[in-house]
N, C-alpha and C positions, 0 to 999 in steps of 0.2 A: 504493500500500500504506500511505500514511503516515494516509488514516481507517481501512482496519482496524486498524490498528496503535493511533491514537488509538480506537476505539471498546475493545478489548480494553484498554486501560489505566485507562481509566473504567468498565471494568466490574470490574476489581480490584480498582479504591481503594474501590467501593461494595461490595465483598464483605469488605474491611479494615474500613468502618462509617464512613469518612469521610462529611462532609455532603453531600449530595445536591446541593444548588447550586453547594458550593465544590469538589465535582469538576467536575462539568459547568462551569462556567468557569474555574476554573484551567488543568483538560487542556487546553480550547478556545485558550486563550491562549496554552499553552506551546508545542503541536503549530500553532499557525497564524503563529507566529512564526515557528518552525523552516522550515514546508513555504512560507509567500507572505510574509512578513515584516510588519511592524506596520499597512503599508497596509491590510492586509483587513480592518481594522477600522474604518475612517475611516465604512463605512454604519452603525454598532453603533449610534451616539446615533438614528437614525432608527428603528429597530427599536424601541430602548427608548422612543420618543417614540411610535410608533404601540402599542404597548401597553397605555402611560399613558390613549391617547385612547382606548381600546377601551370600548365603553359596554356589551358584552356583559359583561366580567370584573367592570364594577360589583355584579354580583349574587353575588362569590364574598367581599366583607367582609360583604353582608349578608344572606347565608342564614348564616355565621359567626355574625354576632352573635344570627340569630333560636335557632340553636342552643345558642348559650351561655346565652343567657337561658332556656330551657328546662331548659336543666341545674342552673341554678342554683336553679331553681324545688320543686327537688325530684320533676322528672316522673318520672324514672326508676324513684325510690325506692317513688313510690304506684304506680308501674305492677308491674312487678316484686313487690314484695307482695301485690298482689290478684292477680295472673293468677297465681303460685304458691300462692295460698289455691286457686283453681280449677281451678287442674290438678295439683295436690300429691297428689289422693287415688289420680292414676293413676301406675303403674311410669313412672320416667322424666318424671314431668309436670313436676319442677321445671327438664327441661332443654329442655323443650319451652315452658315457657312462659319463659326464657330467648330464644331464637330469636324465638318471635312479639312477646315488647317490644324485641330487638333490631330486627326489623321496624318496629315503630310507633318507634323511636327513630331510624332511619336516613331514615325519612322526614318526619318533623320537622325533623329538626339536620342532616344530611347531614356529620358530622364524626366520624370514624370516633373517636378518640381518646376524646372526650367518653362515647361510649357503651361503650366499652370497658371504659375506668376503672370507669364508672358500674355496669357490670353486673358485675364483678369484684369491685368493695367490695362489693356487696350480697349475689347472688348465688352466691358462690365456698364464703361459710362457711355458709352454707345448706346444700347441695348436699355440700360436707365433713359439716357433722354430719350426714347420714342417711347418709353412707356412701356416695358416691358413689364411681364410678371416678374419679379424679385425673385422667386422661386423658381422658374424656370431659367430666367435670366444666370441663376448662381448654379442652379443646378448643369448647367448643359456646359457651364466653364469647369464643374468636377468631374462630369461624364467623359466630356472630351479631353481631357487631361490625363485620365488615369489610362487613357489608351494606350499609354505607352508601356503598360506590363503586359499587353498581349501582343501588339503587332511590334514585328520585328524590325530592327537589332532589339532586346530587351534586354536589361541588365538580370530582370529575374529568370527567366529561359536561360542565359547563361548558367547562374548559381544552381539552377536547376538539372540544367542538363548535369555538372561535375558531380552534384548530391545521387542523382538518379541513376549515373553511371549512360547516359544517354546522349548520343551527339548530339551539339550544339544546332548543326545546320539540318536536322528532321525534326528537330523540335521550333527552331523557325518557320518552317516549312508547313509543318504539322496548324501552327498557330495564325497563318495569313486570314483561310477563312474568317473563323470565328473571330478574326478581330473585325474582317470586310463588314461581317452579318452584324455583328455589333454596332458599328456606324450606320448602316442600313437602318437598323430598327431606331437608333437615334432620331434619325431625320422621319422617320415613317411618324413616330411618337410626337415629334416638335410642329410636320403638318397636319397632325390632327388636333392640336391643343389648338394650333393656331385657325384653325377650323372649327372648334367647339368656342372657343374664347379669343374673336377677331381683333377686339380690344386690346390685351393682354398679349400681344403679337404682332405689333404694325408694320406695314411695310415703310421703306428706307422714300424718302423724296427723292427722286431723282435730278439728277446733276444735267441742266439743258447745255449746256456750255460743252458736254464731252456724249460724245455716243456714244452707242453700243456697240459698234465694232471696236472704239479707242478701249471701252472699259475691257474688252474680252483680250485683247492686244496685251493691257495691262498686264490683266491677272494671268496671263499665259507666262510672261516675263519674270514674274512673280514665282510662279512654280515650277515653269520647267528647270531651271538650275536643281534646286533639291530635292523633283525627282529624279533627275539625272543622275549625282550623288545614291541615292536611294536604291536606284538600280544599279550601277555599279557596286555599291558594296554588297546588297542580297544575292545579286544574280551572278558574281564570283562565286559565293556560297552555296548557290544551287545546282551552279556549273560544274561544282566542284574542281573548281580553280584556285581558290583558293578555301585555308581554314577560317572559320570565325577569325581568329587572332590577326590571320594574316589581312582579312578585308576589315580588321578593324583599324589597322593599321593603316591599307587606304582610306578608309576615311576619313582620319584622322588628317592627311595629305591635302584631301580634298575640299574636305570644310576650309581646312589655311587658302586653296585657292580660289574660293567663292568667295572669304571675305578680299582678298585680293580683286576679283571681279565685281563686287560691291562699294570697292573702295573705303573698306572700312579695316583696312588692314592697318596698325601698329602694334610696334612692339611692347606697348602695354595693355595692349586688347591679348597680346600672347605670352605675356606674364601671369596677368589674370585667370586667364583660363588655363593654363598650368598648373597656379596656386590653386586654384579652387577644386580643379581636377585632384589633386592631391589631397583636399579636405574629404570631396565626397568619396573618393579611394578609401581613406583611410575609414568612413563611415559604416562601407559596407566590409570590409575587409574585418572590423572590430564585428559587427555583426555576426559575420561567419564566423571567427571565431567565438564568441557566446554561446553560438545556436550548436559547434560541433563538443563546446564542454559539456552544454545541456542534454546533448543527444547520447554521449558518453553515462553520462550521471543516470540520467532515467534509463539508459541500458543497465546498467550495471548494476540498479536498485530493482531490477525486477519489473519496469514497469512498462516492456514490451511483452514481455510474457502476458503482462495481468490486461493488455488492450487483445492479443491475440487471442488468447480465451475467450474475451466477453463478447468478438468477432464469430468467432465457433458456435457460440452459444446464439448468438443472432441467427446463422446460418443453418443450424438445427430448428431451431423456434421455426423459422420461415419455412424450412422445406424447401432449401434454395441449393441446387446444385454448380460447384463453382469449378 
């Protein structure tokens, strides 16, 4: 009982708002003292050494950094303004094109934070001044943000893939759909709101001064770069041309030459995004580590035995042949 026990205390101190890493290793160390005493730890430096050499997780500082240099580029800003010049004239178009640059930003950057922010400052007071629903309005800047832990590069399909024992590039591969069907239903959901509640959803004025051929011009300008990026870094991966690692590595190239082509290239736009890359490195990398003590601890107290039984016993109840 003493890993349910440790898993239920770890799931309170995360629901309290402690850090994610400094629960998962603190519980792990307090409850693995308690239940096997301080030996259980003597294999930890091996764990954390086979980590260190993991050439898989190379790709999760620099798909970080090809995001941050993206962001800092201003992509967001020109994306987000033209696809809301081009879909502003329809009910609900600003939160619909909202969802589809959260798309095109989740598979460039793969950093959920970055585009979040990013479509929040822009987006938010847009979407306020015509009157949007607040609810909707905030809601469809969290829908479309958290896109980036399904469609790929993901920093979590990474972690996942090396936890799972599962290549990087089938589980990219494996995850396009259901991130597509996801935004599908986004926009399916935002024109029916905006169809049930036409107040609550206005369409965008239109701009007499520019047409619709300049605005479609625009926003082509807008997005073909970073899907171009986009495609280059996936379709290496599916080509099997290169590893994860290795097209994170182009892209990380590649973001440097967009902001180049954007003209927003200096050397403390690539300081920045270095540093910071090395903050949120060091983020998820404390993470992993946490989560491989805690995985240790609740092994070793028993408390995969005691989930695999109550699974057994599910699968008897039911009548379920597996």
């Amino acid at each position: 009982m003493v890993g349910i026990i440790m898993f239920a205390v770890a799931l309170f101190a995360l629901l309290l708002g402690f850090p994610v890493a400094f629960t998962f290793g603190g519980i792990a160390l307090l409850f693995g003292v308690w239940a096997e005493g301080p030996e259980m730890f003597a294999f930890m430096p091996y764990r954390v050494m086979s980590i260190m050499q993991n050439t898989v997780l190379m790709a999760v500082p620099l798909f970080v950094f090809m995001g941050l240099v993206l962001q800092k580029t201003r992509l967001a800003e020109q994306l987000l303004e033209s696809m809301g010049r081009l879909f502003g004239g329809v009910r609900g178009g600003l939160a619909i094109s909202t969802v589809l640059v959260g798309c095109l930003l989740a598979a460039s950057t793969g950093v959920v934070g970055a585009s979040v922010v990013a479509m929040g400052l822009i987006s938010l007071p847009v979407m306020l001044k015509y009157r949007y629903d607040k609810g909707l309005a905030c809601g469809t800047i969290c829908a479309s943000g958290t896109l980036g832990q399904i469609i790929p590069p993901s920093i979590v399909l990474i972690l996942l893939g090396d936890v799972l024992g599962i290549p990087v590039g089938d589980l990219f591969q494996a995850a396009i759909w259901p991130g597509l069907i996801l935004v599908g239903a986004y926009i399916l959901y935002i024109l029916y709101f905006a169809w049930r509640n036409p107040e609550s959803a206005r369409a965008m004025e239109r701009n007499d001064d520019q047409s619709r051929k300049d605005e479609v011009i625009e926003a082509l300008k807008a997005v073909i770069p970073p899907l171009a990026l986009i495609i280059v870094v996936l379709g290496s991966i599916f080509a099997g041309i290169a590893t994860p690692t290795e097209s994170a590595a182009l892209g990380g190239v590649g973001a440097v030459f967009l902001s180049l082509a954007y003209r927003q290239f200096s050397w403390k736009m690539l300081y920045d995004s270095a540093y910071e890359t090395v903050k949120v490195t060091a983020m998820v990398f404390g993470i992993l580590l946490g989560a491989t003590a805690f995985s240790m601890a609740f092994t070793y107290t028993g408390g995969d035995y005691l989930v695999e039984e109550w699974m057994m016993r599910c699968r008897v109840k039911n009548g379920a042949s597996w």
